[in-house]
C-alpha positions as CSV (number, residue, x, y, z in Angstrom):
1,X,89.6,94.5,62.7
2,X,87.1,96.5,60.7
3,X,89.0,99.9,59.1
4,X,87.2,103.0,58.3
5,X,89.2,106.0,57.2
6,X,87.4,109.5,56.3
7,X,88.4,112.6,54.1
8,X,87.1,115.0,57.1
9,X,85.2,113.9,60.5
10,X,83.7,115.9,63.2
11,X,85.0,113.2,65.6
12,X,86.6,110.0,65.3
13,X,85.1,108.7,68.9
14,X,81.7,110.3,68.9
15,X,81.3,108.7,65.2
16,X,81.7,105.1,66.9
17,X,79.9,106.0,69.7
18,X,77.2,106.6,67.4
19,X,77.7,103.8,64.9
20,X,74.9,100.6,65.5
21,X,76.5,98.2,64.7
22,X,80.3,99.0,66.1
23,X,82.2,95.9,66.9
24,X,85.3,95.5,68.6
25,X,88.8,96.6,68.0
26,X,86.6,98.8,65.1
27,X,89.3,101.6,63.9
28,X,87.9,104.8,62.4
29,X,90.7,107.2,61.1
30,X,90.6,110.9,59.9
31,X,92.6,112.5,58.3
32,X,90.9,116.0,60.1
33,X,89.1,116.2,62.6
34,X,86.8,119.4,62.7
35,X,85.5,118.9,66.3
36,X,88.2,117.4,68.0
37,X,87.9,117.0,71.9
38,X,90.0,117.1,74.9
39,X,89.7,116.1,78.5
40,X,87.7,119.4,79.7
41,X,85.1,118.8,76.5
42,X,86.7,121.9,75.1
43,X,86.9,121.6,70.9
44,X,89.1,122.1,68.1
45,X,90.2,121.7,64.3
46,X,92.5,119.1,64.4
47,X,95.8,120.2,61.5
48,X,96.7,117.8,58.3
49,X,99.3,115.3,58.5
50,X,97.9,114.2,62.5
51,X,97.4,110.6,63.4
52,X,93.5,110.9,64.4
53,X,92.0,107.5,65.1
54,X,89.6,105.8,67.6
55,X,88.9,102.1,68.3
56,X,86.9,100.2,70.2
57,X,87.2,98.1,73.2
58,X,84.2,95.9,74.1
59,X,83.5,95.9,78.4
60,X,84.2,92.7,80.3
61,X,81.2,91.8,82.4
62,X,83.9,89.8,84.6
63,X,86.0,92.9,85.0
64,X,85.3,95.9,87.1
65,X,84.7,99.6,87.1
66,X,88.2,99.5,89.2
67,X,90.1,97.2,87.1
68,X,89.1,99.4,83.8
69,X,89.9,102.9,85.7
70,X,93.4,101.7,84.8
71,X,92.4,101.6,81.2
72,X,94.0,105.2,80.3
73,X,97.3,104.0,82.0
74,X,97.8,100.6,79.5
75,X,96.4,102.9,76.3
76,X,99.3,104.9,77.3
77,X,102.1,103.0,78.2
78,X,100.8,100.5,74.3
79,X,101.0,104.3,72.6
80,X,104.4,104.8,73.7
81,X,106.0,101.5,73.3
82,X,104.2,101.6,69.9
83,X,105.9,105.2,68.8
84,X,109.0,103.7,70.1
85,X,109.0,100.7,67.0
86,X,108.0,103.6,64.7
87,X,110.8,105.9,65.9
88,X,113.2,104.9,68.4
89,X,113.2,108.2,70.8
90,X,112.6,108.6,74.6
91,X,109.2,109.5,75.0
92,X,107.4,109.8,78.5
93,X,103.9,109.2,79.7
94,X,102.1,112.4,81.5
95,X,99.7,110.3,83.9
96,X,96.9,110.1,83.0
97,X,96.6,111.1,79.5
98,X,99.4,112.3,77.5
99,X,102.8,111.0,75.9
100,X,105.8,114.3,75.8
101,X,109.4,113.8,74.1
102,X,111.6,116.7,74.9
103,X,109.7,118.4,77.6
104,X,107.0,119.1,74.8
105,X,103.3,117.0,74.1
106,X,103.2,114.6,71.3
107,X,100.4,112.7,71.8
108,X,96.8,112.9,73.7
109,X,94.6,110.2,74.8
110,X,90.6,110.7,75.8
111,X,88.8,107.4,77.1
112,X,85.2,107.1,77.3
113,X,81.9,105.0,78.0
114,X,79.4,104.2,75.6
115,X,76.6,101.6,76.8
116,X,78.9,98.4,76.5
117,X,81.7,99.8,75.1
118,X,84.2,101.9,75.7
119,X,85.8,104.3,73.2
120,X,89.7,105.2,72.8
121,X,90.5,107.9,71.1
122,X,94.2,109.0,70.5
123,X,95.6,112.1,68.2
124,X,99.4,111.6,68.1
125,X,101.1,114.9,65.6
126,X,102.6,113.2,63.0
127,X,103.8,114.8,59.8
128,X,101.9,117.9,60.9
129,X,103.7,121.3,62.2
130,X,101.5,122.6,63.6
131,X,99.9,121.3,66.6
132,X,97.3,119.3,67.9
133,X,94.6,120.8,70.5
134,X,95.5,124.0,72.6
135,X,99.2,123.1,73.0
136,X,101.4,125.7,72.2
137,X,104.5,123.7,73.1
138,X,104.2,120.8,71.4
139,X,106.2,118.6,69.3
140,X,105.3,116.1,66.0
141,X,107.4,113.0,64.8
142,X,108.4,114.9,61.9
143,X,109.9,117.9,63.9
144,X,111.9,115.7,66.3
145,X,113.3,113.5,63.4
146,X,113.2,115.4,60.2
147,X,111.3,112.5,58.3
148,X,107.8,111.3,57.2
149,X,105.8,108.9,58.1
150,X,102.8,106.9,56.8
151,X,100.1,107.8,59.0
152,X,98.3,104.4,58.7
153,X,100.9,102.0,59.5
154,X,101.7,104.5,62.9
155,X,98.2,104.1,63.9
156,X,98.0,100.0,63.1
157,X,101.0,99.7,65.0
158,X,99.6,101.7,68.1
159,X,96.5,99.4,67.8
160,X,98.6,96.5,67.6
161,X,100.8,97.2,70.9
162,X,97.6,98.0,72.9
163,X,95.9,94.8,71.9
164,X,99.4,93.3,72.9
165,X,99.1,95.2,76.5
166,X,95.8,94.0,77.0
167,X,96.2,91.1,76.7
168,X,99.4,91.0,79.3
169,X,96.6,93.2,81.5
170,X,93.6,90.4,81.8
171,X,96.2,87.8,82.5
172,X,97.2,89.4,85.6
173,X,100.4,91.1,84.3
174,X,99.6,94.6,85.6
175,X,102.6,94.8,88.2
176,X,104.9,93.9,85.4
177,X,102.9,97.0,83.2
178,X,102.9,99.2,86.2
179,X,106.6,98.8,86.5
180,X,106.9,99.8,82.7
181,X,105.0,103.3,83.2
182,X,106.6,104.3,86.4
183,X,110.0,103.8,84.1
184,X,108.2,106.4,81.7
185,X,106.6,108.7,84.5
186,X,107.0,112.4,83.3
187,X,105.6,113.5,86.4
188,X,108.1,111.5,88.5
189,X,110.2,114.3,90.9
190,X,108.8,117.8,89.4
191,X,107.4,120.3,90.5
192,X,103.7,120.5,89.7
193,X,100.2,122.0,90.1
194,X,96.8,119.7,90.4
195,X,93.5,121.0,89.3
196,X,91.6,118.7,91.7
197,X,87.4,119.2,91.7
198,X,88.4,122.8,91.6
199,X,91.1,123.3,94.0
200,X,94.5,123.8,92.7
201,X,97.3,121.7,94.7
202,X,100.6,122.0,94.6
203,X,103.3,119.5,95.2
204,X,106.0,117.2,94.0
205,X,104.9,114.4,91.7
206,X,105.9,110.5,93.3
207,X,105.1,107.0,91.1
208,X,102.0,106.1,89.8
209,X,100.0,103.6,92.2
210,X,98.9,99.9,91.7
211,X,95.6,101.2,91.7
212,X,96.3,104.0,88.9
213,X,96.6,107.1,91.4
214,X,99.3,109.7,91.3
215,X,101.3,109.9,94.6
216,X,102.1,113.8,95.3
217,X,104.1,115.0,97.9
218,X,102.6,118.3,99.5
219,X,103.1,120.7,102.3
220,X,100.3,118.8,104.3
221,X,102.2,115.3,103.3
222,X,101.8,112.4,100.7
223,X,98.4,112.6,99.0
224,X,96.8,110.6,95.8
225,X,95.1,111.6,93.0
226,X,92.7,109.7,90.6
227,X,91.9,112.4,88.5
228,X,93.1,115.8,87.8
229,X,94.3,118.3,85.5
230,X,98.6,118.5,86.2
231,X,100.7,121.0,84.6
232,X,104.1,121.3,85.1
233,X,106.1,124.2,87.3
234,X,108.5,126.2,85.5
């Protein structure tokens, strides 16, 4: 694993998607981010004391389009297991792309192509107090536990339990990983709105399918989801 770490980046995934000659499982880390990016493209300055980091994962010509949709799912599931070594609390997975402890966002997750590749990026709020992207409720290490923590060895071990994960995943083990984030499902039995190619649904959120969809239980009956904004009824 090849380690670049910056002062100051505009992004930590576009610099990769950029870079020639990336390789895989390359880790670029900054310690500010001045154009971070969310799921809807929208940007922001990321706050000191974040974990900001992106690696790279090289596409598997014997694996499909299908088989990497549930790519977001394992990142997720590693992240969380990961923050669980670093501090033992009970975190949850938002499906698809989020990790909350205490009703309040700690972590975010943005997957995309590039060519061959694909790019993870992952900001997880850290040491820092105030918060990552547009959440106003959310929640750092450091304000949940009172302590510090080195930044670096966070975001090696989040790198380690995904290339853990994957591994489990391409030998057939995503039952047993399935199982694990359906333990962890935020969503699971609350109330909850879906932005859904620009219709807004409203239902009560179920497990998260074998292949990756969100089962919702609406008015008009059980529907799935493969993508789409969720926020939570209060």
């Amino acid at each position: 694993m090849r380690i670049f770490h910056f002062d100051e980046l505009g992004s930590t995934s576009d610099y990769l998607k950029e870079k020639k000659d990336k390789k895989e499982w390359d880790l670029v880390i900054a310690d500010i981010q001045t154009s971070g990016r969310g799921r809807r493209g929208n940007l922001w300055v990321s706050p000191a004391e974040a974990g900001l980091f992106s690696f790279v994962l090289k596409e598997d010509p014997n694996l499909s389009m299908e088989e990497y949709s549930k790519l977001p799912l394992i990142v997720g599931i590693a992240l969380l297991q990961g923050l669980k070594t670093v501090a033992g609390l009970d975190y949850k997975f938002k499906w698809t792309n989020d990790i909350y402890l205490s009703d309040k966002k700690l972590s975010g997750i943005l997957v995309e192509k590039a060519s061959d590749y694909f790019i993870v990026g992952i900001g997880i709020n850290i040491n820092n107090l105030e918060f990552l992207g547009e959440s106003k409720n959310g929640i750092s290490l450091k304000s949940a536990t009172g302590d510090s923590y080195e930044i670096s060895d966070v975001i090696k071990t989040i790198v380690n339990s995904f290339q853990k994960y994957w591994n489990r995943y391409l030998k057939g083990e995503w039952d047993e990983i399935l199982y694990e984030i359906n333990e962890k499902n935020y969503l699971l039995n609350k109330e909850i709105e879906i932005d859904f190619l620009g219709n807004k649904i409203s239902g009560i959120g179920g497990k998260i399918l074998k292949n990756g969809r969100l089962e919702v239980e609406t008015i008009d009956g059980i529907k799935e989801f493969m993508v789409g904004e969720v926020h939570i009824k209060l």
